[in-house]
Z-matrix of the N, CA and C atoms (Angstrom, degrees):
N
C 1 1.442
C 2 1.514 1 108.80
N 3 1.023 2 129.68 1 116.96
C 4 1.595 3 146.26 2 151.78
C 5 1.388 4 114.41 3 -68.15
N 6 1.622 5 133.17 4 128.92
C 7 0.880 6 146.10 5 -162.72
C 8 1.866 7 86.34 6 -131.83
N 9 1.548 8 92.50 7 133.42
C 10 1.959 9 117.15 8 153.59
C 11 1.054 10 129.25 9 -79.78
N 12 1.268 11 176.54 10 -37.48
C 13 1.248 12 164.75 11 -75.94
C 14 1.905 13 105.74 12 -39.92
N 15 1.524 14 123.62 13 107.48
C 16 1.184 15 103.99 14 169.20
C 17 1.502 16 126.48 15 -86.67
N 18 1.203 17 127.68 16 157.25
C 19 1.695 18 108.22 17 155.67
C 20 1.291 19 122.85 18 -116.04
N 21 0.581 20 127.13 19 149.02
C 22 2.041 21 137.92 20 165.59
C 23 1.526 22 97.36 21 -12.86
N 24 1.397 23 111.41 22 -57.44
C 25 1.619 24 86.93 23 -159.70
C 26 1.287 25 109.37 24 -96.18
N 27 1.646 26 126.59 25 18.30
C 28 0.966 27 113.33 26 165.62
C 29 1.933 28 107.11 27 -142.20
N 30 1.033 29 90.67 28 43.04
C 31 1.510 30 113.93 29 -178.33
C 32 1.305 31 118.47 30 -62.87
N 33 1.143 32 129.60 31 136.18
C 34 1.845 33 131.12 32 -172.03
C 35 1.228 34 86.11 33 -86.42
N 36 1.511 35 107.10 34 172.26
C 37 1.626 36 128.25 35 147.13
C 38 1.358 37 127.74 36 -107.21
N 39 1.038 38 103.71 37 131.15
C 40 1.517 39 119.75 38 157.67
C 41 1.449 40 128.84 39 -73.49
N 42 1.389 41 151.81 40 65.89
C 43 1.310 42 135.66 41 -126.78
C 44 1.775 43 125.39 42 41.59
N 45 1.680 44 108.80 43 -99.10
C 46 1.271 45 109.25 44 174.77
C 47 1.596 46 85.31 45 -100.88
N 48 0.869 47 136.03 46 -11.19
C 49 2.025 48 121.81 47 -154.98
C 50 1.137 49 101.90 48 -107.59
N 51 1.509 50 102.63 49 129.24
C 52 1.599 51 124.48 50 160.85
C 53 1.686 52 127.84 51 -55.50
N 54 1.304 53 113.28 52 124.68
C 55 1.442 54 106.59 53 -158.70
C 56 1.683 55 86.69 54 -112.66
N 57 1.576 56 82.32 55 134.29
C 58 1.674 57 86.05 56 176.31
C 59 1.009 58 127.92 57 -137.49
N 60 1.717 59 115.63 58 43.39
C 61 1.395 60 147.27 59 172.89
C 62 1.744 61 99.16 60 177.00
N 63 1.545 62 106.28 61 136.24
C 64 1.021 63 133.48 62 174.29
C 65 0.897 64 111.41 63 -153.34
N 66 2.060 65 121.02 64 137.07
C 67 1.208 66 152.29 65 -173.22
C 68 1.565 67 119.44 66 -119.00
N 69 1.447 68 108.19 67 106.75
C 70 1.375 69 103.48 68 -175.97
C 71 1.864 70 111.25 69 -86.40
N 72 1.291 71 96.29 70 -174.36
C 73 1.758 72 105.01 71 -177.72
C 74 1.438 73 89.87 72 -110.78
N 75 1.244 74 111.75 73 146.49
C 76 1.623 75 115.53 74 167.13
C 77 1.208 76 132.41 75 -15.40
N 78 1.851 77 92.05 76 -64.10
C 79 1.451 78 100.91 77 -175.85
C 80 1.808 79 115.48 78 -104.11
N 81 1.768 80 87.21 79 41.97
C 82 1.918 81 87.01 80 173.25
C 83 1.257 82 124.52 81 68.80
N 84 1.101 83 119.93 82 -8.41
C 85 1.712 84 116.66 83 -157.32
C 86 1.392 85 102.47 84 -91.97
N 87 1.378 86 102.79 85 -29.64
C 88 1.572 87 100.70 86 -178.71
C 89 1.642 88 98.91 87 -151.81
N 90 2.127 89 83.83 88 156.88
C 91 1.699 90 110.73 89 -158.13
C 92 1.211 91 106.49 90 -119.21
N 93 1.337 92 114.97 91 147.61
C 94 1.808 93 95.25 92 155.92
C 95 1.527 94 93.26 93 -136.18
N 96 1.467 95 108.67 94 154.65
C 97 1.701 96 120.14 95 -161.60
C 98 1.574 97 73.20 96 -130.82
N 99 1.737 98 86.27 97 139.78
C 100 1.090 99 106.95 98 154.21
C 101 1.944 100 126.58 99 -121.34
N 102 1.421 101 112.99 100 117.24
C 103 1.581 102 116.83 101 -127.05
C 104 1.465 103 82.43 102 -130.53
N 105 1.590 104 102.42 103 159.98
C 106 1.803 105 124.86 104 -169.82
C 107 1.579 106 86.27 105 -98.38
N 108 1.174 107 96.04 106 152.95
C 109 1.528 108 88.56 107 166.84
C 110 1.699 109 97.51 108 -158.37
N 111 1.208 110 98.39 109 150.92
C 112 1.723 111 114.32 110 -178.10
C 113 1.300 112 102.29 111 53.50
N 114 1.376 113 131.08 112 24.91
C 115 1.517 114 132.91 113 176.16
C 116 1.382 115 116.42 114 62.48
N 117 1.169 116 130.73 115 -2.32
C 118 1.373 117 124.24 116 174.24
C 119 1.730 118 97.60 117 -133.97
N 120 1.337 119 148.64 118 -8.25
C 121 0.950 120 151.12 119 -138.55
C 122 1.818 121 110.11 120 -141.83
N 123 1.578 122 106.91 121 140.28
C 124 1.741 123 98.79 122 175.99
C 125 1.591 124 95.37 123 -125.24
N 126 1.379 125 102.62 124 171.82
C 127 1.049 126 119.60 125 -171.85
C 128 1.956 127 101.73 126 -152.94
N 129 1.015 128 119.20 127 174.54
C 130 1.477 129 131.17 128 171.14
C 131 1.397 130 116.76 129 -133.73
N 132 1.469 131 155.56 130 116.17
C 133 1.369 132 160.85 131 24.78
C 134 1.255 133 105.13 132 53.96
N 135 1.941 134 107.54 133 107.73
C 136 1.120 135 99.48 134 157.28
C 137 2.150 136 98.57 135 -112.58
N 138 1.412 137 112.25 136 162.89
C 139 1.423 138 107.45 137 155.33
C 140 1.331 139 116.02 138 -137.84
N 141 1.096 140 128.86 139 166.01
C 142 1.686 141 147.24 140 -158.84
C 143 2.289 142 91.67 141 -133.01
N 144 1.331 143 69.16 142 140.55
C 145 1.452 144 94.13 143 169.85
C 146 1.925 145 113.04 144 -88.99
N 147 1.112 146 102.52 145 130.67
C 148 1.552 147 92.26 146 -164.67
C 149 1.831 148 109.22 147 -132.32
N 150 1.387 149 96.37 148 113.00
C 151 1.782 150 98.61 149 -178.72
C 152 1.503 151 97.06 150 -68.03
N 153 1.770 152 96.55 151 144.99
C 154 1.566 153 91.46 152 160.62
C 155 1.758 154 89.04 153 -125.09
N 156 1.437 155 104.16 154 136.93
C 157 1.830 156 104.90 155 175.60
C 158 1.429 157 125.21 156 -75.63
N 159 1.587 158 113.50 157 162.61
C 160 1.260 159 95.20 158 -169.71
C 161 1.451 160 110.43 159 -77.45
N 162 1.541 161 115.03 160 179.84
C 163 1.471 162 120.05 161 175.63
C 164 1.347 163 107.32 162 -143.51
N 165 1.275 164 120.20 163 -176.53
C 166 1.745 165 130.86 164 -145.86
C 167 1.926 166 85.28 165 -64.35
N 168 1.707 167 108.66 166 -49.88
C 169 1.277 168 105.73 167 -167.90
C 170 1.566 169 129.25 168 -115.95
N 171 1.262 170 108.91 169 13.50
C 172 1.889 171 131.55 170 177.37
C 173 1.755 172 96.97 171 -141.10
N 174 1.995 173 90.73 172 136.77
C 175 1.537 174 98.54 173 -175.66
C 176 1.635 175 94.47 174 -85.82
N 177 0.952 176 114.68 175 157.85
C 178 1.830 177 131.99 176 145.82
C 179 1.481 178 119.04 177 -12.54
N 180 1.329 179 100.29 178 119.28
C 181 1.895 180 87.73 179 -169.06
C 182 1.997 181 101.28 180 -144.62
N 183 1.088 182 119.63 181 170.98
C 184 1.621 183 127.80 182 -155.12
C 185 1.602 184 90.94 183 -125.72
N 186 1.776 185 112.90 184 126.47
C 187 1.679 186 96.17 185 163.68
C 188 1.333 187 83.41 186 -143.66
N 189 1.219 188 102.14 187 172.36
C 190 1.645 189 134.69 188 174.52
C 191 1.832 190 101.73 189 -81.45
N 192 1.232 191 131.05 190 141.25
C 193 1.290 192 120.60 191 167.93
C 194 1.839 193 96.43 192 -147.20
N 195 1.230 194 109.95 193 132.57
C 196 1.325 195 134.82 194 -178.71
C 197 1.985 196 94.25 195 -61.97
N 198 1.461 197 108.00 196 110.89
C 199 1.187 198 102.57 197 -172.34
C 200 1.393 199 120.64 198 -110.25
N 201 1.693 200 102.64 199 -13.34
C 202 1.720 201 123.24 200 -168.79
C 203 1.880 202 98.05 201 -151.57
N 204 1.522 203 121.35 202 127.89
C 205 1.454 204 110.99 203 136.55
C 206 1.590 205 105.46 204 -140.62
N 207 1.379 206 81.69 205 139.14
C 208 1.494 207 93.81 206 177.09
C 209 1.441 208 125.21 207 -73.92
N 210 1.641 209 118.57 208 -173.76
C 211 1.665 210 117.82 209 177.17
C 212 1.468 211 95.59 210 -57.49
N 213 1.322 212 104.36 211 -144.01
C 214 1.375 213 137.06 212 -171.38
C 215 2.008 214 103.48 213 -128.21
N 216 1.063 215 127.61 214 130.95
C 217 1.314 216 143.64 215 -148.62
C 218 1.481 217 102.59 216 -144.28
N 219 1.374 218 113.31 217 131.80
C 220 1.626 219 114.47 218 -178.95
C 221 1.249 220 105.65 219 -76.98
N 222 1.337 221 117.96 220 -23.40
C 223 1.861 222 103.99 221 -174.53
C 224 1.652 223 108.28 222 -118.92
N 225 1.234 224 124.15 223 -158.15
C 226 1.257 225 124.64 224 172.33
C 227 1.938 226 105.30 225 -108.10
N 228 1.420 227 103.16 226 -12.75
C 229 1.512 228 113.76 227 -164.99
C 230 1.552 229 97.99 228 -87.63
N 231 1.539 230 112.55 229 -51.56
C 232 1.541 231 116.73 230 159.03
C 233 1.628 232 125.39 231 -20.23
N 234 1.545 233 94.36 232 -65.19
C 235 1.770 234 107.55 233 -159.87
C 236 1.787 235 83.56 234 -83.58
N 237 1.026 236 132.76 235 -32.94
C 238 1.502 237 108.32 236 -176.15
C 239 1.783 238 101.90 237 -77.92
N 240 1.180 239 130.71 238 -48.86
C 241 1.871 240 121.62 239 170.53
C 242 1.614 241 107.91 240 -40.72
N 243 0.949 242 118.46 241 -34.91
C 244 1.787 243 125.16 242 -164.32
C 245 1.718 244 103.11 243 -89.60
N 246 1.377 245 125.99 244 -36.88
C 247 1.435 246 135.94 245 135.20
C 248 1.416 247 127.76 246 -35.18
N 249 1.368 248 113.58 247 -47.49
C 250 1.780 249 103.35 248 171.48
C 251 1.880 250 102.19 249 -80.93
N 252 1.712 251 116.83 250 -20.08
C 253 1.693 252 88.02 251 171.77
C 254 1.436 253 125.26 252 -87.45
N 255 1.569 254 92.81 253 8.52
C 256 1.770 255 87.65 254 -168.92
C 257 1.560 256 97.83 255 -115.23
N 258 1.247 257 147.65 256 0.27
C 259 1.305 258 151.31 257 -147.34
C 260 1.500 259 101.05 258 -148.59
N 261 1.683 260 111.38 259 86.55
C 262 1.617 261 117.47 260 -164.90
C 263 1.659 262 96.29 261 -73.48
N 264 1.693 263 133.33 262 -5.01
C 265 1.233 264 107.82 263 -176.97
C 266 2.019 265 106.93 264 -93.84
N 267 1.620 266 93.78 265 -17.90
C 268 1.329 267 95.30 266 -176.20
C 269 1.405 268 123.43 267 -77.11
N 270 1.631 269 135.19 268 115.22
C 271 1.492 270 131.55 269 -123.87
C 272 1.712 271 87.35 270 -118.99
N 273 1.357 272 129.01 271 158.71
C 274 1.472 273 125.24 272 149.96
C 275 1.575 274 119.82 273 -18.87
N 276 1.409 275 89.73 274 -60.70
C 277 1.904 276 123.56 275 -151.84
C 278 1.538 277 89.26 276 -61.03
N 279 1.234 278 139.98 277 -0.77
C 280 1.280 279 118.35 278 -158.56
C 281 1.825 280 107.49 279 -98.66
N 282 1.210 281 109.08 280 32.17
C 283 1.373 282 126.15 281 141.66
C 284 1.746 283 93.99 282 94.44
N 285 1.183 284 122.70 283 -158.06
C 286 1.358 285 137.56 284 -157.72
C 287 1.756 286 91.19 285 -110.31
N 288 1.825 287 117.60 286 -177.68
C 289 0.984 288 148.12 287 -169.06
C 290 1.600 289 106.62 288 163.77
N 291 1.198 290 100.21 289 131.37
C 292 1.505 291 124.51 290 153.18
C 293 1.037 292 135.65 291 -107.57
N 294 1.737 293 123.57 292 145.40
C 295 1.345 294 111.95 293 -162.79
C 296 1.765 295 110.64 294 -77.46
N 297 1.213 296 104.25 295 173.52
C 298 1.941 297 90.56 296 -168.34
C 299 1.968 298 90.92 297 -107.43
């Protein structure tokens, strides 16, 4: 597991929510963000990378699909512990993060 550190000013989105730690899977395919939400509140977002195959009349194409969101969590340390029990690919080992 590869871990990001995000910061504020260069922070992804999660829908409307700023993610300010994200954890990838080995092989990239899938993320989980860990995101502010309602400004006082975190939550965790995971997404999966998703083939769609080709067909007689559209080529083969790659999307992101929202695969997990969790409750609402008072901290950011919360919703990421509650993320490694609900997300069997996301492991301990997948290194450190600090909040930004």
């Amino acid at each position: 597991m590869t871990t990001e550190n995000i910061t504020r000013s260069n922070a992804t989105q999660v829908g409307n929510e700023p993610a300010l730690r994200q954890f990838w899977s080995q092989d990239r395919r899938k993320v989980v963000s860990i995101v502010e939400a309602a400004g006082r509140f975190f939550r965790f977002v995971e997404d999966t990378e998703v083939h769609e195959p080709a067909t007689s009349f559209m080529e083969a194409y790659w999307y992101w699909e929202e695969t997990h969101r969790s409750g609402l969590y008072e901290t950011a340390e919360e919703a990421e512990k509650e993320a490694l029990l609900a997300l069997p690919w996301l492991t301990p080992d997948r290194g450190t993060s600090s909040s930004s």
